[in-house]
Each structure stands twice: as structure tokens, then as C-alpha cells.
N, CA, C and O atoms as CSV, one atom per row, in Angstrom:
chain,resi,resn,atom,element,x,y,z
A,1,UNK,N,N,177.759,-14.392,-171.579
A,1,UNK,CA,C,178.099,-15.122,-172.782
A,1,UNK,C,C,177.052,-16.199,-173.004
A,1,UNK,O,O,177.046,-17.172,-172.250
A,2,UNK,N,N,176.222,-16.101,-173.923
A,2,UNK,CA,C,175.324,-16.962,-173.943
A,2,UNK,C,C,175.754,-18.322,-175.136
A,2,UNK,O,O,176.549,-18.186,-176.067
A,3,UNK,N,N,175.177,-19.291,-174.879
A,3,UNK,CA,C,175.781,-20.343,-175.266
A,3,UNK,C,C,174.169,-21.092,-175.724
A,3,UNK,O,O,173.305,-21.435,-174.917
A,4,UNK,N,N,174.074,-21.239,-177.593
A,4,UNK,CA,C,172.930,-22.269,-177.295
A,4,UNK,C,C,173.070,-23.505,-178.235
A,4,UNK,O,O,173.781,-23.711,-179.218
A,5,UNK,N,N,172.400,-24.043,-177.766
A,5,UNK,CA,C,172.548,-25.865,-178.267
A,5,UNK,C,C,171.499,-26.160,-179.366
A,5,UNK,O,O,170.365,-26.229,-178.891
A,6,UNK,N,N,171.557,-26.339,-180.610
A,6,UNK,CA,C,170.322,-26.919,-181.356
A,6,UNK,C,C,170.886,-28.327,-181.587
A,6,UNK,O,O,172.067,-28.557,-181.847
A,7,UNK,N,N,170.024,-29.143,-181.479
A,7,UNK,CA,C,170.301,-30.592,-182.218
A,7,UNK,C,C,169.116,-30.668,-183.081
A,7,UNK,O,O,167.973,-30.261,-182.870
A,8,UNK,N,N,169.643,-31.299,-184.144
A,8,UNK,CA,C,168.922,-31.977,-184.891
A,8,UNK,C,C,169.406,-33.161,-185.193
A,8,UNK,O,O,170.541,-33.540,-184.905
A,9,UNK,N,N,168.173,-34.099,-186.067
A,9,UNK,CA,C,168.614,-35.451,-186.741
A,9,UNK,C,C,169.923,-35.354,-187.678
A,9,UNK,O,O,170.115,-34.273,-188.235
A,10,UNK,N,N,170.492,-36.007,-187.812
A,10,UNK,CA,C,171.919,-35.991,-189.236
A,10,UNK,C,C,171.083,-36.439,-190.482
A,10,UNK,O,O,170.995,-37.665,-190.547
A,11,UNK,N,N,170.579,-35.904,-191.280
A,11,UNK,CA,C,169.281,-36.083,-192.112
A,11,UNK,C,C,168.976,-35.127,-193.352
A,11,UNK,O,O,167.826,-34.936,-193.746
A,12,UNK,N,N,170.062,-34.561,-193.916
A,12,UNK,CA,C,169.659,-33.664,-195.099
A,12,UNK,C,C,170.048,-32.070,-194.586
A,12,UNK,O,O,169.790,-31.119,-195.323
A,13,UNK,N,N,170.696,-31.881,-193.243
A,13,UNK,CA,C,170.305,-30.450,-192.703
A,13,UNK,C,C,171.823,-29.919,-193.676
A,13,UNK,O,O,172.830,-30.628,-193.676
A,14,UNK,N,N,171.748,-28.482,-194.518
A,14,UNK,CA,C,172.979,-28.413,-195.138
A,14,UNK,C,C,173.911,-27.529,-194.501
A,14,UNK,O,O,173.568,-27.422,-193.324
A,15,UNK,N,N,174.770,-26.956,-194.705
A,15,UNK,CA,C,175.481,-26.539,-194.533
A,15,UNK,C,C,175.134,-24.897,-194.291
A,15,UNK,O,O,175.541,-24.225,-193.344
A,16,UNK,N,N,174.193,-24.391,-195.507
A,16,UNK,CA,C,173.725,-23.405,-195.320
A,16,UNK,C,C,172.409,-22.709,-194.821
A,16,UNK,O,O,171.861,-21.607,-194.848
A,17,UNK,N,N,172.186,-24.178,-194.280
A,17,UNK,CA,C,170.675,-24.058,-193.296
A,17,UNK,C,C,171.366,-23.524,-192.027
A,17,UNK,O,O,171.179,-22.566,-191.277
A,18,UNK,N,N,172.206,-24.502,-192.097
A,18,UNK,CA,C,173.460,-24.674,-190.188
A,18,UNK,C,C,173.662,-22.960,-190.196
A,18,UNK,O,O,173.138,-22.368,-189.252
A,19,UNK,N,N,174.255,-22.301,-191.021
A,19,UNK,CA,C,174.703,-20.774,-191.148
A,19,UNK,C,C,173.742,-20.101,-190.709
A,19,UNK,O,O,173.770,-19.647,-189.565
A,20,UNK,N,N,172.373,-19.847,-191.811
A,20,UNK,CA,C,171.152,-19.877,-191.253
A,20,UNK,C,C,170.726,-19.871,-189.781
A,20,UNK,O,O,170.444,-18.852,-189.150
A,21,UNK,N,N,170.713,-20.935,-189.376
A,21,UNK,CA,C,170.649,-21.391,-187.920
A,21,UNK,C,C,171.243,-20.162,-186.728
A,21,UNK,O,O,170.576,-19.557,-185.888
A,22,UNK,N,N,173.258,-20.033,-187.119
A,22,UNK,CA,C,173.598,-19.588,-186.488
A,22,UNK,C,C,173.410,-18.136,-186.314
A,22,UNK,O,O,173.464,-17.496,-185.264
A,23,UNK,N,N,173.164,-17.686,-187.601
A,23,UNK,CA,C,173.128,-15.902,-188.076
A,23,UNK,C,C,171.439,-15.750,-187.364
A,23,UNK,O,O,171.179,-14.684,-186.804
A,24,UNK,N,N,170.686,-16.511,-187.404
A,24,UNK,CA,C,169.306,-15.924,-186.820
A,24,UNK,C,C,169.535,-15.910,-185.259
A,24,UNK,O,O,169.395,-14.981,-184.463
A,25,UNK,N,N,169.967,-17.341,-185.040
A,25,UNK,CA,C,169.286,-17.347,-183.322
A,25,UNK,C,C,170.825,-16.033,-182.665
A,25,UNK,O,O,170.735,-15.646,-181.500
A,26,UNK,N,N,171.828,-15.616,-183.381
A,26,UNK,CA,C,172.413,-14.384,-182.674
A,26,UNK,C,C,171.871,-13.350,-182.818
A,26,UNK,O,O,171.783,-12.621,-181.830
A,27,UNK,N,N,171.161,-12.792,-184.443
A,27,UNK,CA,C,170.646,-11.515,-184.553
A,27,UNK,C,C,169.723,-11.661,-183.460
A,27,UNK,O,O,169.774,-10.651,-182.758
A,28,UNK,N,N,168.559,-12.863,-182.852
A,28,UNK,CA,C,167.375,-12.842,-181.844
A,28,UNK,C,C,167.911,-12.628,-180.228
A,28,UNK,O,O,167.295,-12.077,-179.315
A,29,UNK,N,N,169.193,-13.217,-180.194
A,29,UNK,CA,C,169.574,-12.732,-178.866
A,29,UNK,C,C,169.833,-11.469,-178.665
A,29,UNK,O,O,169.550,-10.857,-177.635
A,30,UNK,N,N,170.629,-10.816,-180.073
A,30,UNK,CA,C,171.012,-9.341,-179.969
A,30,UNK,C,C,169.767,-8.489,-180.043
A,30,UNK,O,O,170.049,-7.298,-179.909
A,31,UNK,N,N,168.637,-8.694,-180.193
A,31,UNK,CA,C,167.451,-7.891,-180.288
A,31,UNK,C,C,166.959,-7.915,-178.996
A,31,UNK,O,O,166.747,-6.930,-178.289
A,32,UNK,N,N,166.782,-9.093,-178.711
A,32,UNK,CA,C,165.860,-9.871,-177.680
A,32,UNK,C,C,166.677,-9.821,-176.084
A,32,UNK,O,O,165.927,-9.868,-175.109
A,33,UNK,N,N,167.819,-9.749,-175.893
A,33,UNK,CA,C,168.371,-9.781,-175.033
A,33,UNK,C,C,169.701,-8.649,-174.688
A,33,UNK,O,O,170.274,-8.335,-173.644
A,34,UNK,N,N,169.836,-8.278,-175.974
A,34,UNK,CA,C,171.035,-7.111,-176.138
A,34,UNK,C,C,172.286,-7.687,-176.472
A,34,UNK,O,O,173.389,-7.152,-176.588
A,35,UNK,N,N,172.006,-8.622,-176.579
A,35,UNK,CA,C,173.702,-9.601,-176.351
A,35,UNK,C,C,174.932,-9.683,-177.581
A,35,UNK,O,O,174.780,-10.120,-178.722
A,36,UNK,N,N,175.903,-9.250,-177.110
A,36,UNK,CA,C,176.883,-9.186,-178.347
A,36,UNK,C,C,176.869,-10.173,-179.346
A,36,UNK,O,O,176.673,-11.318,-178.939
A,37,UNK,N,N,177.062,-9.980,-180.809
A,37,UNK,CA,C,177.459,-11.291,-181.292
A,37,UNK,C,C,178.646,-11.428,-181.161
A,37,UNK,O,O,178.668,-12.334,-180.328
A,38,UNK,N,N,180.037,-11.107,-181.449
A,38,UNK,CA,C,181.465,-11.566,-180.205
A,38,UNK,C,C,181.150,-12.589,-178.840
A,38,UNK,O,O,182.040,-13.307,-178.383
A,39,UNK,N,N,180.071,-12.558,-178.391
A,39,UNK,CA,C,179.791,-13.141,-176.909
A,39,UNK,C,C,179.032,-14.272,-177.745
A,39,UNK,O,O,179.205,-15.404,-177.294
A,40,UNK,N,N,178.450,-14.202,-178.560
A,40,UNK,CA,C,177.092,-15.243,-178.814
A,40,UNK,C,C,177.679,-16.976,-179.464
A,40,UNK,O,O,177.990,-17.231,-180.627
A,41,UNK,N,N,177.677,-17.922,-178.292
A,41,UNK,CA,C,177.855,-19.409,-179.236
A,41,UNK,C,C,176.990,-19.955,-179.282
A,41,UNK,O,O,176.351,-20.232,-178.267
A,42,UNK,N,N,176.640,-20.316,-180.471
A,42,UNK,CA,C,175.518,-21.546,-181.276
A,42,UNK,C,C,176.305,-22.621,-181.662
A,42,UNK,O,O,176.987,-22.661,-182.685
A,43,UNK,N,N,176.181,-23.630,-180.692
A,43,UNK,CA,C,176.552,-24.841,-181.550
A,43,UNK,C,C,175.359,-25.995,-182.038
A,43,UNK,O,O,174.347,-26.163,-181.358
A,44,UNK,N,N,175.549,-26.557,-182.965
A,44,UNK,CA,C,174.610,-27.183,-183.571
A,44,UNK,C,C,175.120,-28.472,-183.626
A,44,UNK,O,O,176.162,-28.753,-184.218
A,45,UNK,N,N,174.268,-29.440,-182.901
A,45,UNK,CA,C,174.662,-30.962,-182.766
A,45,UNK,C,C,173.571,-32.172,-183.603
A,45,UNK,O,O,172.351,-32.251,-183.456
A,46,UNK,N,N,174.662,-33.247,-184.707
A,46,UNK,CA,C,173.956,-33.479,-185.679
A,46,UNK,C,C,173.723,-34.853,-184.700
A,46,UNK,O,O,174.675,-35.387,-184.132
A,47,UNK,N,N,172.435,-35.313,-184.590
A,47,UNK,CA,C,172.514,-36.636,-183.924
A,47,UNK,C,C,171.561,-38.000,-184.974
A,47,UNK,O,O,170.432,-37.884,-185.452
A,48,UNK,N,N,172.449,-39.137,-185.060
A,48,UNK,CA,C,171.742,-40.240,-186.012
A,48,UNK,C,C,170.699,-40.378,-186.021
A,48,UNK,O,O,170.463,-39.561,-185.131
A,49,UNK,N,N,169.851,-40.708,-186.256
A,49,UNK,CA,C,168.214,-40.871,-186.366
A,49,UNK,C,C,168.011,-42.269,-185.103
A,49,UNK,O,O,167.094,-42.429,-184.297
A,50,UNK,N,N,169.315,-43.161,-185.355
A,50,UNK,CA,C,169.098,-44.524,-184.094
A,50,UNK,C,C,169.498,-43.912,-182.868
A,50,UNK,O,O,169.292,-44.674,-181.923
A,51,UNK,N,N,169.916,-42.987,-182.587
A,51,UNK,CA,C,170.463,-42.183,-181.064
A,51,UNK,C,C,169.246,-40.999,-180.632
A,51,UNK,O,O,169.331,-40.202,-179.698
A,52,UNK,N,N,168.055,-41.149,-181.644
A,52,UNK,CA,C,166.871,-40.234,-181.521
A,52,UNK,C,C,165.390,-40.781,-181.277
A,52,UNK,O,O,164.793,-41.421,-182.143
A,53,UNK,N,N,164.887,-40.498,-180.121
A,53,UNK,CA,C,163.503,-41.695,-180.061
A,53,UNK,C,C,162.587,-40.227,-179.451
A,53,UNK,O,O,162.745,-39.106,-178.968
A,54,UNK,N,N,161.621,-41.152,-179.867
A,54,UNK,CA,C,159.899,-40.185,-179.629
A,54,UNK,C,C,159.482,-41.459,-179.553
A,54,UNK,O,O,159.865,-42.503,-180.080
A,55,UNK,N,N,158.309,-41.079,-178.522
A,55,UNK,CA,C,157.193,-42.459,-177.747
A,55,UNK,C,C,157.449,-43.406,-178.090
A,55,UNK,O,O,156.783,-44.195,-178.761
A,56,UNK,N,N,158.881,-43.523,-177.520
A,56,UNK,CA,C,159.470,-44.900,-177.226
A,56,UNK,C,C,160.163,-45.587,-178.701
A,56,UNK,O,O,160.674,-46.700,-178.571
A,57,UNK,N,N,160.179,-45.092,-179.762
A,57,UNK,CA,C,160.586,-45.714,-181.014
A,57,UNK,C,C,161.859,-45.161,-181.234
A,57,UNK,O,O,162.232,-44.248,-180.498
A,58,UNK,N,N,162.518,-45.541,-182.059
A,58,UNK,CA,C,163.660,-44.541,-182.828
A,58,UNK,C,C,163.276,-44.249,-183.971
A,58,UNK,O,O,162.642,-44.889,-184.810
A,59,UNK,N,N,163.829,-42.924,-183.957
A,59,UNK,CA,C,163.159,-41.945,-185.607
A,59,UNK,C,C,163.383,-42.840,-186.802
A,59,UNK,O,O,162.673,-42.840,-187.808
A,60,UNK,N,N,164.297,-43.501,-186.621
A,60,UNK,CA,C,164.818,-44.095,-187.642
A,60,UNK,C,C,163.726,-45.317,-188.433
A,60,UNK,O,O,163.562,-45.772,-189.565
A,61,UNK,N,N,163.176,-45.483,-187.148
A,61,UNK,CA,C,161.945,-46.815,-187.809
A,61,UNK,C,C,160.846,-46.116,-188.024
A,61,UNK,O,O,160.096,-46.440,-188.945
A,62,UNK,N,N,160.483,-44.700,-186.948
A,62,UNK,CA,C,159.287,-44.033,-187.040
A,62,UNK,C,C,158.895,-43.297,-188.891
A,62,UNK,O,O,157.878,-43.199,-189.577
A,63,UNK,N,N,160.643,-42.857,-189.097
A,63,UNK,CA,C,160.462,-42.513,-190.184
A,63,UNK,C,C,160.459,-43.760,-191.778
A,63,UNK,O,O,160.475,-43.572,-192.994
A,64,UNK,N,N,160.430,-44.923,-190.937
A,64,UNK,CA,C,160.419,-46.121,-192.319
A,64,UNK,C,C,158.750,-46.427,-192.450
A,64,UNK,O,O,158.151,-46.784,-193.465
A,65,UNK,N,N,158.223,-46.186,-191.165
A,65,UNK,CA,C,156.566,-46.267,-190.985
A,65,UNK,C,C,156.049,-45.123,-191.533
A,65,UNK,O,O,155.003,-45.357,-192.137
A,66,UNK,N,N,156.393,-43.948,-191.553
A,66,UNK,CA,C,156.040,-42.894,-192.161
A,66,UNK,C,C,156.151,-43.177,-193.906
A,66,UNK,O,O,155.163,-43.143,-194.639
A,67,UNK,N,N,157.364,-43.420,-194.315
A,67,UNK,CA,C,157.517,-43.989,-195.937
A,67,UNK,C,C,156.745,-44.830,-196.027
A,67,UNK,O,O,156.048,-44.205,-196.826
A,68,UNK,N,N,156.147,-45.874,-195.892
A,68,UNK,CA,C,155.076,-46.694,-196.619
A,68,UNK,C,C,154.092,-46.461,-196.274
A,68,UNK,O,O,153.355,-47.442,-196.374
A,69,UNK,N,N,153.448,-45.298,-195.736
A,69,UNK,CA,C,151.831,-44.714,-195.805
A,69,UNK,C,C,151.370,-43.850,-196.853
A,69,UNK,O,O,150.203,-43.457,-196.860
């Protein structure tokens, strides 16, 4: 039973990206690995931009430095 985790930022991702998300990465296990979709969980975890850091910043400021360039 394979089980996989995507996170992303909570940031615009919709509803039918998330679907998206789930319908690809099962058709790739069922190709790629043989694996039932009945067996296959994708859960998708939305995380704040202040609970998200790269080299040491949080996205949240990285992306306010990104807007005024």
C-alpha cells in the first residue's frame, strides 16, 4: 500500500490542481510500480508560507523580496 506525501505552500494551489496531483502520481505508481489504485494514498499537505523556510528565511519574506524586484 503505498502512501505519498506532497506538501506544498497554502498559496493559490486549487482544488483541481490537488485532483491533478492525485490522479497523476497513482496512474505513475500503477505504471511504474504496478500498484493498485484501491491501494494508492496521496495525501497532499497545505503548509503557510511562515511554517516554510529555504536558506534560513521564511518563504513568506523570501517571497515579499521577490515582489519588489
Amino acid at each position: 500500500m503505498p502512501i505519498v506525501r506532497i506538501d506544498v505552500t497554502r498559496d493559490g494551489v486549487t482544488k483541481e490542481q490537488k485532483q491533478q496531483l492525485i490522479k497523476g502520481v497513482t496512474q505513475l505508481l500503477k505504471d511504474v510500480l504496478n500498484k493498485e489504485f484501491h491501494l494508492t494514498h496521496v495525501v497532499i499537505q497545505e503548509i503557510d508560507t511562515d511554517n516554510w523556510g529555504l536558506g534560513g528565511e521564511q518563504t513568506t519574506e523570501i517571497r515579499k523580496q521577490q515582489s519588489k524586484q
